[in-house]
BAMAR-635483 format. One record per atom (N, C-alpha, C): x, y negated, z. Coordinates in steps of 0.001 Angstrom, whole numbers, padded with zeros to 6 digits, always signed. Layout:
N
XYZ ...
% end
This chain:
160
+064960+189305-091652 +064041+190430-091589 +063656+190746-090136 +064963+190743-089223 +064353+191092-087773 +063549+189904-087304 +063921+188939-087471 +062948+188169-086746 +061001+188066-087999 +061240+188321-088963 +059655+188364-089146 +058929+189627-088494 +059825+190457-088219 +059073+191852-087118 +058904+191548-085736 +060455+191070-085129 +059939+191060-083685 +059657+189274-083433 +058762+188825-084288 +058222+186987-084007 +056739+188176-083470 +056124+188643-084317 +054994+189524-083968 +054599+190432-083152 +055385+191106-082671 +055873+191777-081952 +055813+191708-080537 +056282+190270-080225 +056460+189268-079321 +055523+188962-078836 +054662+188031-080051 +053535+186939-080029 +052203+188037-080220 +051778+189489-079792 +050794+190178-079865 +050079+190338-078633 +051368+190608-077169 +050761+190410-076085 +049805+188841-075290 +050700+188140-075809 +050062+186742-075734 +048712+186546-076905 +048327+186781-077854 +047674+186640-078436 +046396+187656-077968 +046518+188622-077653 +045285+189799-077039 +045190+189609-075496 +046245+188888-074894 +045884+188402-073309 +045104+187164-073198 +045526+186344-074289 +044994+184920-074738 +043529+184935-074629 +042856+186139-075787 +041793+185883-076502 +041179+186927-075626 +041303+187411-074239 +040463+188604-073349 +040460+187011-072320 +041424+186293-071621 +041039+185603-070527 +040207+184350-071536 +040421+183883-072183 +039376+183129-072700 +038006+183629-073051 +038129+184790-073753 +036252+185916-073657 +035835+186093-072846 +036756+186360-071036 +036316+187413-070078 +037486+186935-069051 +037066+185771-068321 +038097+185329-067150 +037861+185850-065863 +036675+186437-065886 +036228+187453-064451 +037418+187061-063422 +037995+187833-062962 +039000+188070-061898 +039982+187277-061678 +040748+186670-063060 +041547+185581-062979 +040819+184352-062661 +039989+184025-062081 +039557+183114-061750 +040028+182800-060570 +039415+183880-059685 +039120+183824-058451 +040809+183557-057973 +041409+184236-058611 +043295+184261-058624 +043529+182533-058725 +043388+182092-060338 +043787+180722-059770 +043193+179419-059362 +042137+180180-058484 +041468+179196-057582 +042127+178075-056854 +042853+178953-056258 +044225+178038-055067 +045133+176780-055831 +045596+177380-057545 +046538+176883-058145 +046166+175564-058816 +044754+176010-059264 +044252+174848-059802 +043740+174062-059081 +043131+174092-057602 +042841+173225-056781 +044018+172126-056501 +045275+172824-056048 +046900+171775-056621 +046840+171266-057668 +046890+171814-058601 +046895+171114-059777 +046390+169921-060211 +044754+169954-059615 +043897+169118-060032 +044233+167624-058807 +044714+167999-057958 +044710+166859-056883 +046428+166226-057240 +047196+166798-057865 +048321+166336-058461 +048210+165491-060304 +047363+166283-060670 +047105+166067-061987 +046188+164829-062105 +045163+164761-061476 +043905+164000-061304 +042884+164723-062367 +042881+166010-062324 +042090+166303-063505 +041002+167216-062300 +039869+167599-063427 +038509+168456-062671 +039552+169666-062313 +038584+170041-060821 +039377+171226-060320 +038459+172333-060769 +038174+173308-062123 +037366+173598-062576 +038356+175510-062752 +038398+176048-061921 +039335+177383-062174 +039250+177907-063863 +037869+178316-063717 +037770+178909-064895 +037549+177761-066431 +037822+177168-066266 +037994+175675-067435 +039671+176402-067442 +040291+176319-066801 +041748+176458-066354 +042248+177705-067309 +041599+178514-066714 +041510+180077-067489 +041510+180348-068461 +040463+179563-069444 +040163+179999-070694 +040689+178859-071313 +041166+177944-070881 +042142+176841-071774 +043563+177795-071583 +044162+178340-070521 +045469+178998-070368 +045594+179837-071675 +044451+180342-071716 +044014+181668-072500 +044137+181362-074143 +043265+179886-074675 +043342+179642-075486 +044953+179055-076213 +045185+178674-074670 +046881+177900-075131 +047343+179278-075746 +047391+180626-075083 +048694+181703-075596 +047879+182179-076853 +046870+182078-076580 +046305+182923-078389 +047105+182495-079423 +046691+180766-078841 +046962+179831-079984 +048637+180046-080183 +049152+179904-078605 +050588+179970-079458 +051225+181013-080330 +050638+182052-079780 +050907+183221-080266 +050843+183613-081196 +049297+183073-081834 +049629+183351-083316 +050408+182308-084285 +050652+181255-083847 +051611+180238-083892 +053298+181313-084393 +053376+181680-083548 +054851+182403-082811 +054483+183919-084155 +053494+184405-084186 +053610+185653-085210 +053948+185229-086945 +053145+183810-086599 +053150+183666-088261 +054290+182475-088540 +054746+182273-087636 +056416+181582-087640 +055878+180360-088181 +054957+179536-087691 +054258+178372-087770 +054917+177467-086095 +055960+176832-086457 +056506+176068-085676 +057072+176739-084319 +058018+178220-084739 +057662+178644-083976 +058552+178642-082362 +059720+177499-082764 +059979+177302-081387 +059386+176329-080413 +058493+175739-080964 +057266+175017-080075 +056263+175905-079587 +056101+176983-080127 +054814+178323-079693 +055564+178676-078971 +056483+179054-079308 +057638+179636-077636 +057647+178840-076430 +057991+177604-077006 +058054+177088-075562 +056844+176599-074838 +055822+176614-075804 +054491+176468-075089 +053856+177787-074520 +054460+178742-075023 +054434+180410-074428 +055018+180127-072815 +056281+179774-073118 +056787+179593-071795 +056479+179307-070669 +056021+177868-071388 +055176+176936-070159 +054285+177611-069240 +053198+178365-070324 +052248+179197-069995 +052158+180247-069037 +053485+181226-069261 +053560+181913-069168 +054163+181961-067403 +054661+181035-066924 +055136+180845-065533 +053688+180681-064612 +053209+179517-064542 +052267+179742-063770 +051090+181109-063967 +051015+181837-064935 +050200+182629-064776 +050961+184224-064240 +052089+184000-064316 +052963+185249-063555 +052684+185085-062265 +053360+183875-061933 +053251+183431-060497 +051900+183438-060016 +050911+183048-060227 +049813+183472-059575 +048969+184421-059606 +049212+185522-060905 +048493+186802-061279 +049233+187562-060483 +050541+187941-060517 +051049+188676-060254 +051862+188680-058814 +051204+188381-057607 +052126+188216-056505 +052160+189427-055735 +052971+189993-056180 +053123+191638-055441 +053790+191081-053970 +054507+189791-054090 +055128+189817-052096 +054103+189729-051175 +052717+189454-051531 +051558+189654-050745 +050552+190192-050512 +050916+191397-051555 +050427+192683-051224 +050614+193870-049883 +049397+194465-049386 +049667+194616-048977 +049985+196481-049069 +049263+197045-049782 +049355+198319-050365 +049919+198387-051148 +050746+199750-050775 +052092+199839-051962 +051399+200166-053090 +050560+200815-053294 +050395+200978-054916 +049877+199626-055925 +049534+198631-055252 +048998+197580-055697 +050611+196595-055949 +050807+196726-055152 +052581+195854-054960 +053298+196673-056488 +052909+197768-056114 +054244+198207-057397 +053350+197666-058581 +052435+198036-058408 +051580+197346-060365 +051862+196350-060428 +052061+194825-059346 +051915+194217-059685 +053018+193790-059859 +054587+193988-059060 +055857+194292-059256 +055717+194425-060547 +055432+195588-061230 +055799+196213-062590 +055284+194975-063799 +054118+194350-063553 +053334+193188-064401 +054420+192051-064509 +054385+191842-062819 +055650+190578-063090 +056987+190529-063302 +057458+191942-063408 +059113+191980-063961 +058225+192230-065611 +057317+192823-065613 +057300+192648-067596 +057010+190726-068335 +056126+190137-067340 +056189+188776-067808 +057580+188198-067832 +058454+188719-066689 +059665+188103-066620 +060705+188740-067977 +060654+189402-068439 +061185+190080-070006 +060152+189122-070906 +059160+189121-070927 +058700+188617-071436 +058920+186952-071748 +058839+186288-070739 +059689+184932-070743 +061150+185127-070853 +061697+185785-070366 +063259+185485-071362 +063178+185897-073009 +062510+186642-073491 +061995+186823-074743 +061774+185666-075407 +060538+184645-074690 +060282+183244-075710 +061153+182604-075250 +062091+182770-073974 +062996+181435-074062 +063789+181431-075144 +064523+182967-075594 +065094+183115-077153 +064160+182617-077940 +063667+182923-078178 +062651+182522-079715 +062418+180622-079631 +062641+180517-078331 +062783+178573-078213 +063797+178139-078843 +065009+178997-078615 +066359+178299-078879 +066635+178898-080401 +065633+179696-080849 +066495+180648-082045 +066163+178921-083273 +067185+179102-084249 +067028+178436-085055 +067140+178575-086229 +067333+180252-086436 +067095+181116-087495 +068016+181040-088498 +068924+180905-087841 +070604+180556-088211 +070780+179273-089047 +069844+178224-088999 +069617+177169-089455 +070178+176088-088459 +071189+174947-088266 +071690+173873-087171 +070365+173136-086461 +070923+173579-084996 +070040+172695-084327 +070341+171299-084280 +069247+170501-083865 +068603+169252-083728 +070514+168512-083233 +070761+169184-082017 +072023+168849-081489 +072976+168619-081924 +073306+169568-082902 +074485+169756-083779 +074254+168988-084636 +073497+168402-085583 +072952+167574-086312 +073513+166622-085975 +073181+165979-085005 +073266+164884-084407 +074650+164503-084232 +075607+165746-083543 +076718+165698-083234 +077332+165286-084336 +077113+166167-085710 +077614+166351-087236 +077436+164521-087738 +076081+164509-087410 +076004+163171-088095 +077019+162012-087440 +077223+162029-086293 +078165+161222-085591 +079288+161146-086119 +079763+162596-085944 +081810+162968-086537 +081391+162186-088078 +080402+162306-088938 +081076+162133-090102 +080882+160453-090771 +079813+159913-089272 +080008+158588-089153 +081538+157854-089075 +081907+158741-087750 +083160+158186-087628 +084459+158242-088648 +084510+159425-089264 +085088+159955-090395 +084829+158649-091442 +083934+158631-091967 +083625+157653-092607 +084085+156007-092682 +084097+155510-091448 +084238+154194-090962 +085954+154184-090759 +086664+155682-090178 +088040+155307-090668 +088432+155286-092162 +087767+155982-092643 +087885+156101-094059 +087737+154576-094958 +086750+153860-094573 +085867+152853-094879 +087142+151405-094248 +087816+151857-093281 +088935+150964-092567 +090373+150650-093175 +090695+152012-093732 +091452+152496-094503 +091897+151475-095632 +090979+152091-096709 +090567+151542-097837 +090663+149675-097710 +089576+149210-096690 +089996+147965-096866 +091246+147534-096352 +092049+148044-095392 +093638+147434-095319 +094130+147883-096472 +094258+148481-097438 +094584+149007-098641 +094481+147497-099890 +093297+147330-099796 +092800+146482-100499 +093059+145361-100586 +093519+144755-099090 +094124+143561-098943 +095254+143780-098916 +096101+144576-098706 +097923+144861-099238 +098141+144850-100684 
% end
């Protein structure tokens, strides 16, 4: 029950931040001008800011509503995640501010993205009390081995 409330909950800010910088990238542009110019000379891709923007934008909608309607949703998390770092880091750089009232907003923005990303890093790892991939794996091993003494057993048995 808690997690079909707070999957939504979660995935609302990303989904209404998503679908405003993809409608209306105005200002964030000009922001990751710098980032995507790196990007693009590391990446080999067009250095196109606002291409950048409204794909960022479309990624969190998308994950987001991904992440509300519990449609794969520790892949929407961690594609939240992904997301969600470079656009802190370059929206929000209050250490180079130079007016305090601008520093604290933007302080206040980037300690909420930072709740915010430890938020989807849970929702990455949650597995909804269902065994992860790991344990699986681990499980399937032990009961390999289990098995094969078992399986060892039996045939010295067989030939005595």
């Amino acid at each position: 029950m808690i997690r079909r409330l707070a999957r939504p909950m979660l995935a609302a800010v990303f989904v209404t931040g998503g679908i405003d910088a993809l409608r209306h990238p105005g200002g964030r542009v000009e922001l990751a001008a710098p980032f995507t110019k790196k990007a693009a000379e590391v990446a080999g891709t067009p250095d196109d800011p606002e291409m950048m923007v409204r794909a960022n934008g479309a990624l969190m909608a998308l994950s987001g509503a991904m992440l509300a309607t519990g449609r794969m949703p520790r892949l929407a998390s961690t594609m939240l995640a992904a997301s969600l770092v470079p656009t802190t880091v370059v929206g929000h750089q209050f250490w180079n501010e130079r007016e305090a009232t601008a520093r604290q907003a933007h302080k206040i923005q980037f300690m909420k993205n930072l709740g915010l990303l430890g938020g989807v890093m849970l929702a990455a790892v949650d597995t909804a009390g269902k065994p992860g991939l790991a344990w699986r794996a681990q499980n399937a091993a032990k009961s390999a081995r289990r098995e094969a003494r078992l399986a060892k057993a039996q045939a010295k048995l067989a030939v005595s």
